[in-house]
C-alpha positions as CSV (number, residue, x, y, z in Angstrom):
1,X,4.1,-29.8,-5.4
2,X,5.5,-26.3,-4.2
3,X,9.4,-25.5,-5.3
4,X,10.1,-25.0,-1.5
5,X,9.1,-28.6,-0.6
6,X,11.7,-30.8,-1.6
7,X,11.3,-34.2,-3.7
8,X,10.8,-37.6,-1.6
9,X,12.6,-40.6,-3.5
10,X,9.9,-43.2,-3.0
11,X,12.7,-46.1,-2.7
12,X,14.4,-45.2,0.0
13,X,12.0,-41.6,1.4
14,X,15.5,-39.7,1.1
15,X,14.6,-35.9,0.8
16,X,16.2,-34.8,-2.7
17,X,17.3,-31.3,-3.5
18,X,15.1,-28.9,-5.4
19,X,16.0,-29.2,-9.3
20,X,17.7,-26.5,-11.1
21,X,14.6,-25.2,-12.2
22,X,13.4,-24.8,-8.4
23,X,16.6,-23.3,-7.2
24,X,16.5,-20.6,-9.6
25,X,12.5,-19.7,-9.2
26,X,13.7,-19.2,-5.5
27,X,16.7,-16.8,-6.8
28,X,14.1,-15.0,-8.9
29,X,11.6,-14.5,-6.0
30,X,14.6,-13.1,-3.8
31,X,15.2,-10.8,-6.3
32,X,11.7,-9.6,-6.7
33,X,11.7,-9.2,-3.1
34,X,15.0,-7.1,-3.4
35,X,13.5,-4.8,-6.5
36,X,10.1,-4.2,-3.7
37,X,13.0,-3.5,-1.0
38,X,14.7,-0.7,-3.5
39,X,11.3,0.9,-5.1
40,X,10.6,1.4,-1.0
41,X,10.8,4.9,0.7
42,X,13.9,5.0,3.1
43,X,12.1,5.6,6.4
44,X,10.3,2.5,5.3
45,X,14.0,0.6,4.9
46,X,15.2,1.8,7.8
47,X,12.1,0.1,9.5
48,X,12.7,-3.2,8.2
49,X,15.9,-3.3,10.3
50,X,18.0,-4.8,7.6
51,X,21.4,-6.3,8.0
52,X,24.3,-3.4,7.0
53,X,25.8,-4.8,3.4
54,X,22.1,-5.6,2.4
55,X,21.0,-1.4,3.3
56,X,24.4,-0.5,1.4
57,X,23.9,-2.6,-1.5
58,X,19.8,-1.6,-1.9
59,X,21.2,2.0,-1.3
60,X,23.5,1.4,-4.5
61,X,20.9,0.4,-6.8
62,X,19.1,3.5,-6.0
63,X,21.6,5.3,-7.5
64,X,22.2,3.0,-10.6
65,X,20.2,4.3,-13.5
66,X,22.5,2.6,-15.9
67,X,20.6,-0.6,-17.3
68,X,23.3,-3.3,-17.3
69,X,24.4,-1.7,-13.9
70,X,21.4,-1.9,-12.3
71,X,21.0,-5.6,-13.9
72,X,24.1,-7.0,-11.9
73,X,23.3,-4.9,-8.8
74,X,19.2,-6.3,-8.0
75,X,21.0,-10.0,-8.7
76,X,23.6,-8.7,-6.3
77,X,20.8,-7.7,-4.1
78,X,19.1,-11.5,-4.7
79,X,22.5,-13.1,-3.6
80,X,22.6,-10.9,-0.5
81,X,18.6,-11.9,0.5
82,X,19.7,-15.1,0.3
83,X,21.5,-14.9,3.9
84,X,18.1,-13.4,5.0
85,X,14.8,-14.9,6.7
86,X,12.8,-13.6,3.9
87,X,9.5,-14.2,5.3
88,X,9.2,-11.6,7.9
89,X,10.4,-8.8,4.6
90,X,7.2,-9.9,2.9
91,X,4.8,-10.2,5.6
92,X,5.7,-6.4,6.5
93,X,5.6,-5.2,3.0
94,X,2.2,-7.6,2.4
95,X,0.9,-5.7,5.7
96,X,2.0,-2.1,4.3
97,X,0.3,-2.8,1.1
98,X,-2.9,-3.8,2.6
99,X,-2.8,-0.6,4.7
100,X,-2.6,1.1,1.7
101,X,-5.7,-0.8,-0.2
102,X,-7.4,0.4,3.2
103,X,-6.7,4.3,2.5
104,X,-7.3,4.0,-0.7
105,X,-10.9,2.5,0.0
106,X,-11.2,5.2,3.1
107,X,-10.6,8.1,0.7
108,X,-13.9,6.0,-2.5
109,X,-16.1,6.1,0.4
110,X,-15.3,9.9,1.0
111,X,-15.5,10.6,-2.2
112,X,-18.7,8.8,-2.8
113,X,-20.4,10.5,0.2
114,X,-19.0,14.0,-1.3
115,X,-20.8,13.1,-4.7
116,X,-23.9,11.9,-3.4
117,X,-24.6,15.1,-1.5
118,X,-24.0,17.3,-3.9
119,X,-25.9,14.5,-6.8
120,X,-29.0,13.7,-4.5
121,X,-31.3,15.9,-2.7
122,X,-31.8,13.6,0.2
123,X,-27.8,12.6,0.2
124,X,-26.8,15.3,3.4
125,X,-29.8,13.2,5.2
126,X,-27.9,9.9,4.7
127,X,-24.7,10.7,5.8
128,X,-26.2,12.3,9.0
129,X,-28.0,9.2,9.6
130,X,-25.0,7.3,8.9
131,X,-23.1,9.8,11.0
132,X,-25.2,11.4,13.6
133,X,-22.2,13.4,15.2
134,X,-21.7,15.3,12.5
135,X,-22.7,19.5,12.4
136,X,-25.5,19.6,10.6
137,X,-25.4,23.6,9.8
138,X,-21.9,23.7,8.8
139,X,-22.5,20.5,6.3
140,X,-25.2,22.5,4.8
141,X,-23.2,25.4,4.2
142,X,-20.2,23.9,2.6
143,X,-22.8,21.7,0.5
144,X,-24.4,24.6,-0.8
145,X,-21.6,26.5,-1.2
146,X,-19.9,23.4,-3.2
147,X,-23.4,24.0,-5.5
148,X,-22.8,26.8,-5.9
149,X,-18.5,26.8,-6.7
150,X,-19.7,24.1,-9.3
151,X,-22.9,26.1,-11.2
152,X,-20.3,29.3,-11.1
153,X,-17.6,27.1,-12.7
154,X,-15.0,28.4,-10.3
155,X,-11.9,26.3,-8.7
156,X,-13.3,23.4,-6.5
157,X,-12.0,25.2,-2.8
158,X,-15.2,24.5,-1.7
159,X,-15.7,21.1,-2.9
160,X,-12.1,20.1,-0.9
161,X,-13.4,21.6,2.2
162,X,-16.6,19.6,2.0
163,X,-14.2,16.6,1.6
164,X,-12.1,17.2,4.6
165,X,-14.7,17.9,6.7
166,X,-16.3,14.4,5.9
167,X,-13.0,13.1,6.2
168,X,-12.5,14.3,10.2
169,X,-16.3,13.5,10.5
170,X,-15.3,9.6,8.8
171,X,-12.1,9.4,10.7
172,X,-13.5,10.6,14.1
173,X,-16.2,7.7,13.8
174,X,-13.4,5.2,13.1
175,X,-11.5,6.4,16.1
176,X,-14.8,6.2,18.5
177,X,-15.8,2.8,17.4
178,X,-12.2,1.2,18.2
């Protein structure tokens, strides 16, 4: 059984309340919610279109470094998310985390791509064939230049220009396939 479904009395199939024990799992969700809502970014808040005293008392927190203080104020926060449709708060931040998991993935396969031209002889041939847009003269260049930067032992300018090419290259396939 889930704590948010409540208890049927099989006598009389009278809905019970949720135990103690049920109640306060539901308090400490809230207030995980609320410690999510505070570690946030402020254009991020401001998005979510909370109500005023909620903002205010999140915006408190912020500023509490104290450890008891900061204690009372995310169960102050929990009280206050109680008045609130909490669903919609975690869908959005669910959605925002997932769009960062996509980045993150966007930026590995980058990275791989970088690695395996400059690892394998036949890697700028891949990606072209994976990417037939993409300039193969310049690619060439800032490969062998990377190659080179990395046999020299110098700082890795090259190697981050490689990387944002592929990057535009990536992205600009992304853009044309949707």
């Amino acid at each position: 059984m889930f704590p948010s479904e409540k208890r049927q009395n099989s006598a009389n199939d009278v809905p019970q309340a949720p135990s103690k024990s049920e109640r306060k799992r539901a308090m400490h969700e809230l207030q995980a919610l609320g410690e999510a809502l505070i570690a946030l970014d402020p254009d991020r808040l401001a998005a979510l279109d909370l109500p005023e005293r909620l903002a205010d008392a999140i915006a408190q927190a912020r500023g509490i470094t104290q450890h008891e203080g900061r204690r009372r104020q995310l169960q102050f926060v929990g009280k206050l998310m109680r008045d609130v449709n909490a669903a919609p708060i975690k869908a959005t931040l669910m959605q925002w985390q997932r769009g960062s998991n996509t980045e993150r993935a966007r930026f590995a396969r980058v990275e791989q791509w970088r690695d395996r031209m400059l690892a394998e002889p036949d890697g700028l041939a891949h990606f072209l064939a994976a990417y037939p847009s993409a300039d193969r003269a310049t690619l060439t260049a800032l490969v062998n230049d990377t190659r080179a930067e990395r046999a020299r032992g110098g700082p890795p300018h090259k190697s981050r220009a490689l990387f944002r090419a592929l990057t535009r290259i990536v992205d600009d396939a992304n853009a044309s396939r949707v």
